[in-house]
C-alpha positions in Angstrom: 0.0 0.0 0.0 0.6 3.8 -0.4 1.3 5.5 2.5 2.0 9.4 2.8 2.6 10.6 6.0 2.5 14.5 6.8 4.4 16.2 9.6 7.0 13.1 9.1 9.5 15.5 10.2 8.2 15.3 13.4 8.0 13.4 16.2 5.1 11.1 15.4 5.0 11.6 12.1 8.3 10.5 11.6 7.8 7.1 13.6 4.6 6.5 11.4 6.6 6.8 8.1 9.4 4.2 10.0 6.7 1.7 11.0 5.1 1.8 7.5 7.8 1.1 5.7 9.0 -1.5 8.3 5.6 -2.8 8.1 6.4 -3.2 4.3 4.5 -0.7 2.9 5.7 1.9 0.5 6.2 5.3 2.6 6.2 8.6 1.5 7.0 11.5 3.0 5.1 14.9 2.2 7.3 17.8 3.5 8.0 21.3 2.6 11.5 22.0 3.1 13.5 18.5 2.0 16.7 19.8 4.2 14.7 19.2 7.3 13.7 15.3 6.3 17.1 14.0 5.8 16.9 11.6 8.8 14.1 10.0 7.0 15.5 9.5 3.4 16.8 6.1 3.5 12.8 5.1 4.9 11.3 6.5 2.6 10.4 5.4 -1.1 9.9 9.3 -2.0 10.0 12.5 -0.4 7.3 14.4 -1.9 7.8 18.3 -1.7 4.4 20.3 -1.1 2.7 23.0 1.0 -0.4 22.4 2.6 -1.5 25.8 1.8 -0.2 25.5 -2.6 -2.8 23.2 -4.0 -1.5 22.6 -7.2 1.6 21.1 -5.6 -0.1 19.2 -3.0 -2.8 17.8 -5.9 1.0 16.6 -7.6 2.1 15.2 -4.1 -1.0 13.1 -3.1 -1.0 11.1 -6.9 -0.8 7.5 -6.4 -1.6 7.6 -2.3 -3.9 4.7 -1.0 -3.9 6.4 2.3 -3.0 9.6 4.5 -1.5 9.7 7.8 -2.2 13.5 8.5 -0.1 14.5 11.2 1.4 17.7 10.1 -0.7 20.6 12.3 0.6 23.2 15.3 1.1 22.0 18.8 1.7 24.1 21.7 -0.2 24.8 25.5 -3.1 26.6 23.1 -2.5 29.8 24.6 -1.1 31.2 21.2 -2.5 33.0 19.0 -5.9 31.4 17.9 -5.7 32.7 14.1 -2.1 30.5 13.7 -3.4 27.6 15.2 -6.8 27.3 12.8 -5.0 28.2 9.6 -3.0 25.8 10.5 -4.8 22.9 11.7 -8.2 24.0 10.2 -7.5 24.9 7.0 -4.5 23.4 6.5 -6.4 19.8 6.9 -9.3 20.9 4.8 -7.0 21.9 1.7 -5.5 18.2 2.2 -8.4 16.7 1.9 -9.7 18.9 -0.8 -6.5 17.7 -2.6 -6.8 13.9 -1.0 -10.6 13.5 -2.6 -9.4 15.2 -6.0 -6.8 12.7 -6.2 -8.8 9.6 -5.6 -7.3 8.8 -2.1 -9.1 5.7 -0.4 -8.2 6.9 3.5 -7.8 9.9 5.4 -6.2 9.3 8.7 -6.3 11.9 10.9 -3.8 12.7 13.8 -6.1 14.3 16.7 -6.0 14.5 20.8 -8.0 13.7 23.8 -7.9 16.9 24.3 -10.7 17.2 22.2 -12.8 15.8 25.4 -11.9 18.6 27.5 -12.7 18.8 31.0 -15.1 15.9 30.2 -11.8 14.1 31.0 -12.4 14.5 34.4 -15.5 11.7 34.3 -12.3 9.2 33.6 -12.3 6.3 31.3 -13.8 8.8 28.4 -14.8 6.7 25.5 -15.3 7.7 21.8 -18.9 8.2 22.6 -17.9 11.1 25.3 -19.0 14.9 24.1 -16.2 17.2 22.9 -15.8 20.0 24.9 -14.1 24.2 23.7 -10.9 24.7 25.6 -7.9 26.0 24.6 -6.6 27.2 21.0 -5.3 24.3 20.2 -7.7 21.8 21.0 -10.4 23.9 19.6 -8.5 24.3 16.8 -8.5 20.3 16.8 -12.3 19.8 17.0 -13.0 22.3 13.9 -10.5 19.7 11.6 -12.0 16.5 13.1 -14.6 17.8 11.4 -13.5 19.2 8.5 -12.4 15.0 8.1 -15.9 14.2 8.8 -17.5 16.1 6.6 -14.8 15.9 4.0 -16.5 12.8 1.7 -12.9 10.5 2.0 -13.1 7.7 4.4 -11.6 9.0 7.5 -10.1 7.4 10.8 -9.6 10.1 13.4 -7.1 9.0 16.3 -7.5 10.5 19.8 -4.0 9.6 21.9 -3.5 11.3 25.5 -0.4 12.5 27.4 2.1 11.2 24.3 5.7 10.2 25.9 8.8 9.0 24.6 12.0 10.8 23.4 11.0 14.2 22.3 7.9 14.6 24.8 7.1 18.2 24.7 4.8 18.4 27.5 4.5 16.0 30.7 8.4 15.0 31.1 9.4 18.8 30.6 6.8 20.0 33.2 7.1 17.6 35.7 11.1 17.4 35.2 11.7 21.2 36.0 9.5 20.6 39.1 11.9 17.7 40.1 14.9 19.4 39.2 14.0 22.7 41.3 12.3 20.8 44.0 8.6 22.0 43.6 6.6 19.4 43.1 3.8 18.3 44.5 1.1 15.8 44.8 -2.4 17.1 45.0 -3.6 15.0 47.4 -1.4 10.8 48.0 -0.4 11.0 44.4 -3.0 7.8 43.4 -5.0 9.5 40.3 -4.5 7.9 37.2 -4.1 8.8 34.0 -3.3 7.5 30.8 -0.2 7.6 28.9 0.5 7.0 25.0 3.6 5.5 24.2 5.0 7.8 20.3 6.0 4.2 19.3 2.9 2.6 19.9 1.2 5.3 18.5 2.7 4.9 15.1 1.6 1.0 15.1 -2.1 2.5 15.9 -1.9 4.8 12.5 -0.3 2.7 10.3 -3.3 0.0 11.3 -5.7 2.8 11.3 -4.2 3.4 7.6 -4.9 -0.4 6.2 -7.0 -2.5 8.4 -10.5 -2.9 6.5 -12.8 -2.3 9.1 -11.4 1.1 10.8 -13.3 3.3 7.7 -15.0 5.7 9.2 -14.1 4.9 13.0 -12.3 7.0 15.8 -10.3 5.5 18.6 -8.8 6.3 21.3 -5.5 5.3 21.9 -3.6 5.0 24.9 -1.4 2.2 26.6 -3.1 1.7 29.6 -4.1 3.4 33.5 -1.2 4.7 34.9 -0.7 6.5 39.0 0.4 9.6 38.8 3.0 8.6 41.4 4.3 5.8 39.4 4.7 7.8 36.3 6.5 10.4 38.2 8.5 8.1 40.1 10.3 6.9 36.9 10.9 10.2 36.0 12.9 10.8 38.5 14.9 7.7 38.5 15.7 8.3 35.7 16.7 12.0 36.4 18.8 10.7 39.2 16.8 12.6 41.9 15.0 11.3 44.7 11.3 10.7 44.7 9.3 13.4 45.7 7.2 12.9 49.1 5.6 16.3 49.1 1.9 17.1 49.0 -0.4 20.3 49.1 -3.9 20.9 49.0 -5.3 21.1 45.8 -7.6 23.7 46.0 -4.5 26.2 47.4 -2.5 25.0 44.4 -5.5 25.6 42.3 -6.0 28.8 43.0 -2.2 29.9 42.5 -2.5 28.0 39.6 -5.8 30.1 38.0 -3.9 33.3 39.6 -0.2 33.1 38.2 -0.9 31.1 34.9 2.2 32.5 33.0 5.4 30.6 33.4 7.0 34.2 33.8 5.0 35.1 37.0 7.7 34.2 40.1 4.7 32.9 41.8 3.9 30.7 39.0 3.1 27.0 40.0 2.4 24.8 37.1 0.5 24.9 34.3 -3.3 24.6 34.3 -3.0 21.7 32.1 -1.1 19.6 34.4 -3.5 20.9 37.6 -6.1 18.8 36.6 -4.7 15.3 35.6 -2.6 15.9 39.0 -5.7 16.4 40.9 -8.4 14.0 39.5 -8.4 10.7 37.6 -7.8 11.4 34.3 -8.3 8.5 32.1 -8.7 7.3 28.4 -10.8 4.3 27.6 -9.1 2.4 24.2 -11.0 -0.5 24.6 -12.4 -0.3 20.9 -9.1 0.0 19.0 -8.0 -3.2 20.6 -10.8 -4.9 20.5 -12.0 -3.7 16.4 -8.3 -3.8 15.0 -6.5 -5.9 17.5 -4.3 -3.0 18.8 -2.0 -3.3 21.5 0.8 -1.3 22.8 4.1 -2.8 21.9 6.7 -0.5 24.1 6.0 -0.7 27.9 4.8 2.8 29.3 7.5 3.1 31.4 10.5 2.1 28.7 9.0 5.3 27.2 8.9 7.5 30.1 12.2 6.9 30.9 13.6 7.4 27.1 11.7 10.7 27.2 13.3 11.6 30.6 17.0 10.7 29.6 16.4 12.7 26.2 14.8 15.9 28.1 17.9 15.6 30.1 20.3 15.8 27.6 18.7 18.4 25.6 18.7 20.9 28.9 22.1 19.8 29.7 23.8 20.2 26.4 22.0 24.0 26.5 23.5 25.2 30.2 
């Protein structure tokens, strides 16, 4: 099968493009500046140069594809500026598909979030048939392009993954490693909520099976390795760190307001982010009982394997910059 993947200069994107062609599959890369996709060159059968927002060379890009793995798009807390993240993610997936349909593409698979869910997350072990609920830029930005692939006449598969880890992690080991490192964190409450965490690896498998098994047309799944305590997840972290465990708990609702009063990371009496508040407070937790059970999904790299690669890699990365 043809397989272009989008964004394969990126974290997951690039992992999809690996597993596709390890998978056997021809993989092709759709990227707009070649010079940043020269990790990927030996994977790949072509690298197809386009730009999301040219049609005519994303029409010239998309000729041959069986299937789309969308997972170009703008990531970030949300609280940038809204117009960047829907051209972006909005309008940038609806000219692919545009293109995608013109082209006679069989599958759109589209790279989404839990986030999508919202504070809904907060009822725990959301399912696909949970509302989707406004928050942020981003993830609003997200629910307007799940729908533009709804609406868009291709066969779609949207995939919804939560808390993503592994080397690279942009979000949860950076956050809850500067807390380690400068000694402020803190469990809201013993530290037993749970959350779920999505292996990049094992998200890759997920989209590549999302791209060819028969009966995911039209489907979206959750995916996420499994239930997680906060306080095992954060434990690993900082093993692999090489700091002690942290044993130190606060109220939530005192932490919660600090939290909704200094939000900016540049306010000295800033906390943590709101984002991390809530999954640190309450159980948190992503049901992917249907992506196992329709395609026979499972993760393959064991949550904390990818933790710790993520942590070691953060570590580096701020080490190699002081």
């Amino acid at each position: 099968m043809n397989i272009l993947v989008t964004g394969a200069t990126g974290l997951i994107g690039n992992l999809v493009t690996r597993r596709a062609a390890f998978e056997g599959h021809q993989a092709y890369a759709l990227v707009r500046n070649p010079a940043q996709a020269t990790h990927i060159k030996d994977v790949v059968a072509k690298m197809m140069v386009a730009d999301l927002f040219q049609p005519s060379s994303l029409e010239k890009g998309l000729e041959g594809m069986d299937a789309i793995v969308h997972c170009a798009g703008l990531v970030g807390s949300g609280r940038g500026a809204k117009e960047d993240y829907f051209r972006i993610n909005v309008d940038g997936t609806l000219a692919l598909a545009k293109a995608a349909k013109s082209q006679g593409v069989k599958r759109f698979v589209f790279m989404s979030t839990a986030g999508v869910y919202g504070l809904n997350m907060l009822k725990g072990n959301v399912d696909e048939t949970m509302s989707l609920s406004k928050g942020n830029a981003y993830t609003n930005s997200k629910i307007a392009a799940e729908q533009v692939v709804r609406e868009s006449g291709l066969e779609y598969v949207i995939l919804r993954p939560y808390w993503v880890t592994g080397a690279g992690d942009r979000f949860l080991i950076p956050a809850v490693g500067a807390m380690l490192r400068n000694e402020t964190f803190t469990y809201l409450g013993d530290g037993q909520q749970e959350w779920s965490l999505s292996a990049m690896e094992n998200i890759s498998g997920a989209a590549v099976l999302a791209a060819t098994h028969p009966k995911a047309g039209n489907q979206i799944y959750n995916v996420a390795d499994g239930t997680v305590k906060v306080s095992d997840t954060v434990n690993v972290i900082a093993k692999a760190l090489r700091l002690p465990p942290p044993t130190r708990k606060s109220s939530p609702w005192s932490v919660g307001l600090q939290v909704l009063l200094h939000q900016s990371p540049r306010d000295p009496k800033h906390v943590m982010s709101i984002d991390l508040f809530f999954p640190l407070w309450r159980t948190m937790t992503l049901n992917s009982e249907k992506i196992r059970r329709e395609l026979g999904w499972a993760p393959k790299v064991p949550w904390e394997e990818s933790v710790t690669e993520g942590a070691l890699e953060w570590k580096r990365h701020i080490e190699t910059r002081s």
